[in-house]
Biopython code that builds the backbone (N, CA, C, O; Angstrom):
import numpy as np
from Bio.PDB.StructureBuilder import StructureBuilder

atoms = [
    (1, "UNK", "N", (11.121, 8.584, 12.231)),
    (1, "UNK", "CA", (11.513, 8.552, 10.839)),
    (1, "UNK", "C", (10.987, 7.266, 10.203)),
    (1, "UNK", "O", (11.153, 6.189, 10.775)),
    (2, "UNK", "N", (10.296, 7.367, 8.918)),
    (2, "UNK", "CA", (9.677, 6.073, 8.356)),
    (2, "UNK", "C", (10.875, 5.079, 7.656)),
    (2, "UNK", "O", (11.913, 5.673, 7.363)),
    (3, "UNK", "N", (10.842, 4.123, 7.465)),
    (3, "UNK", "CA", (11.923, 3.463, 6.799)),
    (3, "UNK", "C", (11.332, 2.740, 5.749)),
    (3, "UNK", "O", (10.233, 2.189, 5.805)),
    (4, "UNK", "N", (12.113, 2.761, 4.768)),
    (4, "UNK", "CA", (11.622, 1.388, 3.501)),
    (4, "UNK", "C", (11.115, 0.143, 3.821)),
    (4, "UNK", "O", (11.474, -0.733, 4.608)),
    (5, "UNK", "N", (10.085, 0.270, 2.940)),
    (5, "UNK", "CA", (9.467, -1.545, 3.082)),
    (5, "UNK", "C", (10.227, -2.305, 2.576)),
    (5, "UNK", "O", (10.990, -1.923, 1.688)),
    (6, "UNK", "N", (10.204, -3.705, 3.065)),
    (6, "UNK", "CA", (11.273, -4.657, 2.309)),
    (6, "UNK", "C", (10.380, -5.909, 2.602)),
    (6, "UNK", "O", (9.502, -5.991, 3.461)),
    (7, "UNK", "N", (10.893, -7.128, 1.472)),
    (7, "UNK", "CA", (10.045, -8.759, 1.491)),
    (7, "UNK", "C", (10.054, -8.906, 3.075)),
    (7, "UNK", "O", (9.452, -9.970, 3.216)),
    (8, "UNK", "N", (10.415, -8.418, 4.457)),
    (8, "UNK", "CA", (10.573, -9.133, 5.586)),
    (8, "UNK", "C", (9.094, -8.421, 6.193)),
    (8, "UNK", "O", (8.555, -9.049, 7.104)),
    (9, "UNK", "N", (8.290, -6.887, 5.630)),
    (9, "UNK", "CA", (7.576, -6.330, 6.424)),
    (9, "UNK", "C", (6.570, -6.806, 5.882)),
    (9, "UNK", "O", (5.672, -5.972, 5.765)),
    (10, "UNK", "N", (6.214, -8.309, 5.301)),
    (10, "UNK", "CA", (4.912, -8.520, 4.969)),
    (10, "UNK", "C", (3.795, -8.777, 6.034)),
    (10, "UNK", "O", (4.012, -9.363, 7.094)),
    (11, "UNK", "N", (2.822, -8.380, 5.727)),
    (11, "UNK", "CA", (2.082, -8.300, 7.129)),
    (11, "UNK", "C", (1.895, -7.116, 7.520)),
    (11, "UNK", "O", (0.787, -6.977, 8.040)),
    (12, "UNK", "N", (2.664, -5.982, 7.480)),
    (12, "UNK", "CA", (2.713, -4.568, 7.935)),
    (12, "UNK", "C", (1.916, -3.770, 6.705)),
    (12, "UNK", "O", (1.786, -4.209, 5.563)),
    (13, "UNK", "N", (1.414, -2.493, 7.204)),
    (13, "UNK", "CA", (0.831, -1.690, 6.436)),
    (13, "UNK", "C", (1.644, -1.049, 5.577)),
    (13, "UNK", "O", (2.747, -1.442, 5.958)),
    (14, "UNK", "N", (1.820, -0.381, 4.743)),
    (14, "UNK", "CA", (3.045, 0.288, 3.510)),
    (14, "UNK", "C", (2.312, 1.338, 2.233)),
    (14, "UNK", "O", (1.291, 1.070, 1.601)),
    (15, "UNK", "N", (2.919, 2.218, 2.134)),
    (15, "UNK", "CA", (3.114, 2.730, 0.698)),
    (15, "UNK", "C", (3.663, 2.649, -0.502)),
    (15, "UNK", "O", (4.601, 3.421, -0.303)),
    (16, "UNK", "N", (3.791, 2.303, -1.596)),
    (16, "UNK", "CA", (4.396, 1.965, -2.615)),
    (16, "UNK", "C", (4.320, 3.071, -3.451)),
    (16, "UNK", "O", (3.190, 3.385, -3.827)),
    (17, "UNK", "N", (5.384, 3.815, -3.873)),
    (17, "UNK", "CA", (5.155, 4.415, -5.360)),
    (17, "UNK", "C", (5.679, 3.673, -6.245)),
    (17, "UNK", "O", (6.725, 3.062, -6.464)),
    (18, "UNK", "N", (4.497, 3.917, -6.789)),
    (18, "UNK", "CA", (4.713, 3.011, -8.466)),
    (18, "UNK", "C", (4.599, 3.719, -9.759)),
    (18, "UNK", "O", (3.627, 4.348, -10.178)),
    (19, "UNK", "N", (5.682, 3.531, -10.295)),
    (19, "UNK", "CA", (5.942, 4.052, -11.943)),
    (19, "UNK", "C", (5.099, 3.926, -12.845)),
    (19, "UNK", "O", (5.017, 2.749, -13.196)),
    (20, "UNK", "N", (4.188, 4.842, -13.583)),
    (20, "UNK", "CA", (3.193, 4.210, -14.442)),
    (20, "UNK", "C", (4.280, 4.193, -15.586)),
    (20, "UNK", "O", (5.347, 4.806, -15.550)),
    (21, "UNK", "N", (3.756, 3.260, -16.765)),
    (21, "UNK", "CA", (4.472, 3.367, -18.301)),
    (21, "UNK", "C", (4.648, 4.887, -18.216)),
    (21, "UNK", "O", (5.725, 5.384, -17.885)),
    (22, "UNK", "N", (3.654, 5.554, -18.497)),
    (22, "UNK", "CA", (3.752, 7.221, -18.744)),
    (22, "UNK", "C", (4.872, 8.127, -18.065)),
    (22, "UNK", "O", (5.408, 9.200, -18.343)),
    (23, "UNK", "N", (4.947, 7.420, -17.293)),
    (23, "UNK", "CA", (5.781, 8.304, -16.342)),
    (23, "UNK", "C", (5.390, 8.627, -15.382)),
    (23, "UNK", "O", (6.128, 8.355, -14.436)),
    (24, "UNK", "N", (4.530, 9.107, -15.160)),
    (24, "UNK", "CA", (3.860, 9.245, -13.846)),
    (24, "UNK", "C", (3.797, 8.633, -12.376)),
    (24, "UNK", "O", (4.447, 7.599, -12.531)),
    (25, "UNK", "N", (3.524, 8.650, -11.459)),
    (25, "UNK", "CA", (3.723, 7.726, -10.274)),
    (25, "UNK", "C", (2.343, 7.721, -9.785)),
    (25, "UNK", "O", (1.533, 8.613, -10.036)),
    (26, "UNK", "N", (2.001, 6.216, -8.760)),
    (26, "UNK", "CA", (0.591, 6.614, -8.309)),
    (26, "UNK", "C", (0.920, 5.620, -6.733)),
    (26, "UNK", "O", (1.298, 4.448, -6.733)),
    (27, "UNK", "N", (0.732, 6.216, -5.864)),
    (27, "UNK", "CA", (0.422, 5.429, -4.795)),
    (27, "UNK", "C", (-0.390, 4.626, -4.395)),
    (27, "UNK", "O", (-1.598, 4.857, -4.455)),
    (28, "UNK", "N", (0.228, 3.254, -3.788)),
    (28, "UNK", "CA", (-0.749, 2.289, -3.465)),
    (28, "UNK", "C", (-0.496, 2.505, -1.695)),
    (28, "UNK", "O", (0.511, 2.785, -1.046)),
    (29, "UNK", "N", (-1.973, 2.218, -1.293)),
    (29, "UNK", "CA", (-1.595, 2.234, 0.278)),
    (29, "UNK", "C", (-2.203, 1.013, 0.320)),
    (29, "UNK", "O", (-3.146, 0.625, -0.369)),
    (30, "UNK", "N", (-1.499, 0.330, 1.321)),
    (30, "UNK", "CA", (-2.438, -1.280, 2.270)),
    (30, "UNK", "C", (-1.494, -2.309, 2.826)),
    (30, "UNK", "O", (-0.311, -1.976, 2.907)),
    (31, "UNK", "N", (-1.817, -3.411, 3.187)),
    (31, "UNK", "CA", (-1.041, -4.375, 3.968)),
    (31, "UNK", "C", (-0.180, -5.126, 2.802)),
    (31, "UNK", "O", (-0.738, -5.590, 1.808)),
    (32, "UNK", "N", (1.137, -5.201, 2.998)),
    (32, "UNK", "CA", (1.939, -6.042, 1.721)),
    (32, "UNK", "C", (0.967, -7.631, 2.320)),
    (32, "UNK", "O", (0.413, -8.043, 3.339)),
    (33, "UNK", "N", (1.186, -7.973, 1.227)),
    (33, "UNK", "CA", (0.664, -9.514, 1.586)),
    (33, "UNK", "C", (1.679, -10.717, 1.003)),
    (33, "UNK", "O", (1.889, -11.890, 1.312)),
    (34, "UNK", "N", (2.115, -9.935, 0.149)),
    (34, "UNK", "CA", (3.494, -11.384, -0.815)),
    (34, "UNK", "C", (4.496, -10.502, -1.027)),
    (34, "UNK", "O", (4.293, -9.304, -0.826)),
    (35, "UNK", "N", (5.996, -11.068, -1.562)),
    (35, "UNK", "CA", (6.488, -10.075, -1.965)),
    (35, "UNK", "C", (7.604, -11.270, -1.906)),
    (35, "UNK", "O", (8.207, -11.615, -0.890)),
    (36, "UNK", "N", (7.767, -11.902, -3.393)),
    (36, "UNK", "CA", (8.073, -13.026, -4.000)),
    (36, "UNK", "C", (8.367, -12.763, -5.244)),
    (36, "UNK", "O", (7.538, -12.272, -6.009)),
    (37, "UNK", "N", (10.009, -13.163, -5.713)),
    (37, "UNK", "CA", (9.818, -13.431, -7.124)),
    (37, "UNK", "C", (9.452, -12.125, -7.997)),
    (37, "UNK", "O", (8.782, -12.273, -9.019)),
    (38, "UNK", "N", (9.866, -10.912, -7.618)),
    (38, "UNK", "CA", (9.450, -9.759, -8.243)),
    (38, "UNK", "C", (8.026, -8.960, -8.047)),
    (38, "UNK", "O", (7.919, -7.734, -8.046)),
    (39, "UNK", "N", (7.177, -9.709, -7.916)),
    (39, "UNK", "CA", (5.993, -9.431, -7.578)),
    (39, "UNK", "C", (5.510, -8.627, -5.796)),
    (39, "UNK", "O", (5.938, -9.130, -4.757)),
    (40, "UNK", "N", (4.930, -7.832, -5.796)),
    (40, "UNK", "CA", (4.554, -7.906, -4.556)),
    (40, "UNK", "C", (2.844, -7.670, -4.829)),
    (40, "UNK", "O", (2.346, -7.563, -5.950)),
    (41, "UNK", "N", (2.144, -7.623, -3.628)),
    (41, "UNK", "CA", (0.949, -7.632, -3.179)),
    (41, "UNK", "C", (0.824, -7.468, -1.862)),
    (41, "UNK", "O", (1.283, -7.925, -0.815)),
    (42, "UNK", "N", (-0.404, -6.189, -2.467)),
    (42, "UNK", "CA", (-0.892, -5.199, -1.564)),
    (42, "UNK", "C", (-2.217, -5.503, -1.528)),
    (42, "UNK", "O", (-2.813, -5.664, -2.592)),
    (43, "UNK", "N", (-3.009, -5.655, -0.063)),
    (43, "UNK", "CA", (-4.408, -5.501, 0.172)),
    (43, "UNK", "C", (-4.675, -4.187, 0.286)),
    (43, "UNK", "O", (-4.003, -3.424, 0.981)),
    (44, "UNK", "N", (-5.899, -3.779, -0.544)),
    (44, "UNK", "CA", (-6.149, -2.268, 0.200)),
    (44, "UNK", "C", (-7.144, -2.255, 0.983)),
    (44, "UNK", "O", (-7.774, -3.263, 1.301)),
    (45, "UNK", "N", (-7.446, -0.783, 1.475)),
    (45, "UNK", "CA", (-8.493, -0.590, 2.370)),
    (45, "UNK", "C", (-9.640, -1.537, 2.487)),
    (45, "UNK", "O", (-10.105, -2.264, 3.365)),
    (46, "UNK", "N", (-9.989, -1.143, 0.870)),
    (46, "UNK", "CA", (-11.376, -1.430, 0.505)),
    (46, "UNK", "C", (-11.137, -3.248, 0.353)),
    (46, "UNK", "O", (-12.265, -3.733, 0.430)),
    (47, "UNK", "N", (-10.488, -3.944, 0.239)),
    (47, "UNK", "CA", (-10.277, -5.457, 0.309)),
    (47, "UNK", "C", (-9.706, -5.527, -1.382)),
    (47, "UNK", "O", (-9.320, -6.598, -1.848)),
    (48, "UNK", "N", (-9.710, -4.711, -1.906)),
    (48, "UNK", "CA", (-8.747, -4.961, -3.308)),
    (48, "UNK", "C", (-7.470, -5.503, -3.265)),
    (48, "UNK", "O", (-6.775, -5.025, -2.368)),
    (49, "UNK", "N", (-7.000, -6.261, -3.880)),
    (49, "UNK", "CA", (-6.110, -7.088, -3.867)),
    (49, "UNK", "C", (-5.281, -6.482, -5.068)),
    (49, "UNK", "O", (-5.954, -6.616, -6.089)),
    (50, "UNK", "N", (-3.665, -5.658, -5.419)),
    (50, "UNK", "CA", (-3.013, -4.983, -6.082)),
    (50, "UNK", "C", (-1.981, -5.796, -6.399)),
    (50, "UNK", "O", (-1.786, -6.499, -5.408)),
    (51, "UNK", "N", (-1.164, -6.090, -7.316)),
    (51, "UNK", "CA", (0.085, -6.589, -7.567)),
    (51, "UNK", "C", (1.401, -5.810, -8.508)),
    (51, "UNK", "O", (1.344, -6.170, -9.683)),
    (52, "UNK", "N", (2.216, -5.119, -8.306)),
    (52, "UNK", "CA", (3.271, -4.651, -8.755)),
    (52, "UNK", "C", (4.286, -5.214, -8.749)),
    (52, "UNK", "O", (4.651, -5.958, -7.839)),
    (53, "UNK", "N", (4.850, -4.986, -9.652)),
    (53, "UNK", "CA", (6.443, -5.622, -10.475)),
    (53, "UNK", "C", (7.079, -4.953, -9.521)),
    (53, "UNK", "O", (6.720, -3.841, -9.132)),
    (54, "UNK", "N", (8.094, -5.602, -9.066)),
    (54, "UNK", "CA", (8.952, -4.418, -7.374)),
    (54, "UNK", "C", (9.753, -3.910, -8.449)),
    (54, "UNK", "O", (10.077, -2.756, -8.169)),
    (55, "UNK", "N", (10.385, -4.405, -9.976)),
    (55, "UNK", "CA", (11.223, -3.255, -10.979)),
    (55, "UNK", "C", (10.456, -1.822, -11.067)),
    (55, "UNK", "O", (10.882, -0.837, -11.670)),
    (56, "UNK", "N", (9.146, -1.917, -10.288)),
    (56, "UNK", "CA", (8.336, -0.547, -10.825)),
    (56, "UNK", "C", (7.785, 0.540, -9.666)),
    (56, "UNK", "O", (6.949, 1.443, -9.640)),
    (57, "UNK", "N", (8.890, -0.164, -8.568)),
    (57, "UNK", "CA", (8.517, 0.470, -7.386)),
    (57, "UNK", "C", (9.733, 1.850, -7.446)),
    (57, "UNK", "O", (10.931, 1.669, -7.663)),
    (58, "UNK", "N", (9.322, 2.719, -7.288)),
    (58, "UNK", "CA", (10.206, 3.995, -7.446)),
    (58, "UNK", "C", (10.420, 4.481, -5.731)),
    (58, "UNK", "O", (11.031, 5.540, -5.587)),
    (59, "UNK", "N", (9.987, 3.817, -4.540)),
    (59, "UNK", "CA", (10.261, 4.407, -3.399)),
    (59, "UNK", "C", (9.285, 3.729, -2.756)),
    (59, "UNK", "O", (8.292, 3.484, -3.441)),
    (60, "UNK", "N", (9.282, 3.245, -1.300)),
    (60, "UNK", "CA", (8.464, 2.760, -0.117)),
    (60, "UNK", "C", (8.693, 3.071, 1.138)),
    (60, "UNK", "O", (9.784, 3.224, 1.688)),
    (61, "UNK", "N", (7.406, 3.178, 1.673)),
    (61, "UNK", "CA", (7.537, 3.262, 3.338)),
    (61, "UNK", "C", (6.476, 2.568, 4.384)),
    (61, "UNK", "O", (5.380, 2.178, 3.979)),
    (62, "UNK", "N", (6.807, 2.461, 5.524)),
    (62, "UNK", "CA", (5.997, 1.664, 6.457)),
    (62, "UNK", "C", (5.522, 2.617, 6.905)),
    (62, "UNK", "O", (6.238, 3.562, 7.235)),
    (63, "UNK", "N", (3.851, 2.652, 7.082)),
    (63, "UNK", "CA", (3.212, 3.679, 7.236)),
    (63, "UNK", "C", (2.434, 2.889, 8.575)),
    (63, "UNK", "O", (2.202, 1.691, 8.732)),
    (64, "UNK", "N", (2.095, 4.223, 9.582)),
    (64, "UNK", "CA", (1.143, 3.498, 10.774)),
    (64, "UNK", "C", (-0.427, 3.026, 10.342)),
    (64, "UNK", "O", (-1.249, 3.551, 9.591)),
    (65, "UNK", "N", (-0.475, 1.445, 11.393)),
    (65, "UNK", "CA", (-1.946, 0.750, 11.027)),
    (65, "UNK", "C", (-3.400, 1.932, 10.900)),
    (65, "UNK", "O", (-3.580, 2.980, 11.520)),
    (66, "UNK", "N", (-4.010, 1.463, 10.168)),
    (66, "UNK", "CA", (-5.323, 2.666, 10.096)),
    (66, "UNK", "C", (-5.965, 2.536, 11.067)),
    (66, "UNK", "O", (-5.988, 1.408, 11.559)),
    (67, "UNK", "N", (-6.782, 3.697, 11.767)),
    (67, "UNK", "CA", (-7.430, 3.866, 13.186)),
    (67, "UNK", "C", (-8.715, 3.353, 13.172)),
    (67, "UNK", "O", (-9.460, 3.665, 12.244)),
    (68, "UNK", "N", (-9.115, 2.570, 14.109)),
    (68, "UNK", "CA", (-10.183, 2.287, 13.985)),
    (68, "UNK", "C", (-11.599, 3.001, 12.990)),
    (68, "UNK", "O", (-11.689, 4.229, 13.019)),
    (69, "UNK", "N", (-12.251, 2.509, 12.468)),
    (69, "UNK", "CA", (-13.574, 3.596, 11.978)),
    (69, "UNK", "C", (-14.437, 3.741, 13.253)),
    (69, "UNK", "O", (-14.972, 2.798, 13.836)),
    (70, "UNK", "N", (-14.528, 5.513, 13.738)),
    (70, "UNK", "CA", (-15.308, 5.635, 14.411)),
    (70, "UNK", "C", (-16.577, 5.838, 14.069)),
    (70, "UNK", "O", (-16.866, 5.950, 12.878)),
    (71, "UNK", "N", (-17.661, 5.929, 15.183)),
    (71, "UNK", "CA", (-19.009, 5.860, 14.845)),
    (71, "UNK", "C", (-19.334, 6.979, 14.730)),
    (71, "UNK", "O", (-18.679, 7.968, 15.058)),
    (72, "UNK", "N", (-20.632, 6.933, 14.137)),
    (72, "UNK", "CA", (-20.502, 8.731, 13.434)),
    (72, "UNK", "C", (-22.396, 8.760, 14.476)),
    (72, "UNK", "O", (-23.127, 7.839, 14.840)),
    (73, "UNK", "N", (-22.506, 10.171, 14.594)),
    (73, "UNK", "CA", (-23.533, 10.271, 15.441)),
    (73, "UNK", "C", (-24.415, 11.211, 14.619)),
    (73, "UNK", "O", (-24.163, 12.294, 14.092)),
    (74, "UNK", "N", (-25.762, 10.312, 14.680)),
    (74, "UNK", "CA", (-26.458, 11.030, 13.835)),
    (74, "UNK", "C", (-27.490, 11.986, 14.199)),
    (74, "UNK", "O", (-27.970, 11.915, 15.330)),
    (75, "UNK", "N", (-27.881, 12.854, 13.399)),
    (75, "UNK", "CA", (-28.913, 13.900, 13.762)),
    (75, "UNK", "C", (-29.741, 13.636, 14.609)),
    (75, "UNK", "O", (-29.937, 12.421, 14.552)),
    (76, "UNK", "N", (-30.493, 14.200, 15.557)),
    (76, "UNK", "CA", (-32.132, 13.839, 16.118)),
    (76, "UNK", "C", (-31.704, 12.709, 16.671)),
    (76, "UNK", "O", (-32.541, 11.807, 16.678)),
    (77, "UNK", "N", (-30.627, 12.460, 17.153)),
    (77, "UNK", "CA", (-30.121, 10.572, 18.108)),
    (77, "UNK", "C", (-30.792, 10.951, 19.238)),
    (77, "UNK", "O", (-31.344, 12.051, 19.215)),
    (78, "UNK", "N", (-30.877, 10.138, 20.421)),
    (78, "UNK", "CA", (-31.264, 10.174, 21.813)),
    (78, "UNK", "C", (-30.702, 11.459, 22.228)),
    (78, "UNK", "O", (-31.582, 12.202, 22.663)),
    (79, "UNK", "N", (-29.689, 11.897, 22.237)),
    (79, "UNK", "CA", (-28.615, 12.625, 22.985)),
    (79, "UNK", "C", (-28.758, 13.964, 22.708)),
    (79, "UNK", "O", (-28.225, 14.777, 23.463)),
    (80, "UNK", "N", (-29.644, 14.477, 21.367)),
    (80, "UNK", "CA", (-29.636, 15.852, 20.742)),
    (80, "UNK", "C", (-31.096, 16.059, 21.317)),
    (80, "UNK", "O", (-31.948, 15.267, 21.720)),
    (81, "UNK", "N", (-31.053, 17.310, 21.209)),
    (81, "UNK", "CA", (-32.493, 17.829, 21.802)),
    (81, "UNK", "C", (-32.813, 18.900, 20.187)),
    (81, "UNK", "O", (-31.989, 19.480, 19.479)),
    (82, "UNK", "N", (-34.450, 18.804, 20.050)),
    (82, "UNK", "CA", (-34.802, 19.289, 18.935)),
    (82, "UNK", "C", (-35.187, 20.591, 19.359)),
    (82, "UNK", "O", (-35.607, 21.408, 18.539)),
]
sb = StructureBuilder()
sb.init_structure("model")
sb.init_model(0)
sb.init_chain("A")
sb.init_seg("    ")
for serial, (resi, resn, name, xyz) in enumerate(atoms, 1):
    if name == "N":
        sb.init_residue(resn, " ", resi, " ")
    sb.init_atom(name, np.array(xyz, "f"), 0.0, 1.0, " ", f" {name:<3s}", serial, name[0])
structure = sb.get_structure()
């Protein structure tokens, strides 16, 4: 069972839903990095650096670390025969 993120799981990977003005919600996925003073911060995948008002967090969870990137094998490699 996943449990809520809280200021203690910084360092850990997480989901955030976040409230747009509109209404709407949009998920952030990545490593909390702060989570101070209302603010938190999220690294994502891609090395983007996110910051949300925690008043605008509508729900969180600790999600498992991402799996390594495996290597992808390409056409015509040593190993394939033409």
């Amino acid at each position: 069972m996943a449990r809520e993120a809280s200021p203690g799981d910084v360092g850990r990977r997480a989901v955030l839903r976040v409230r747009l003005p509109d209404g709407r919600f949009r998920d952030i996925v990545g490593v909390l990095e702060r989570w101070s003073d209302g603010t938190i911060s999220v690294r994502r995948r891609d090395g983007a650096p996110v910051e949300v008002a925690e008043a605008d967090v509508a729900g969180s969870r600790l999600v498992p670390q991402s799996p390594p990137e495996r290597r992808r094998r390409t056409r015509g490699g040593p190993d394939t025969e033409r």
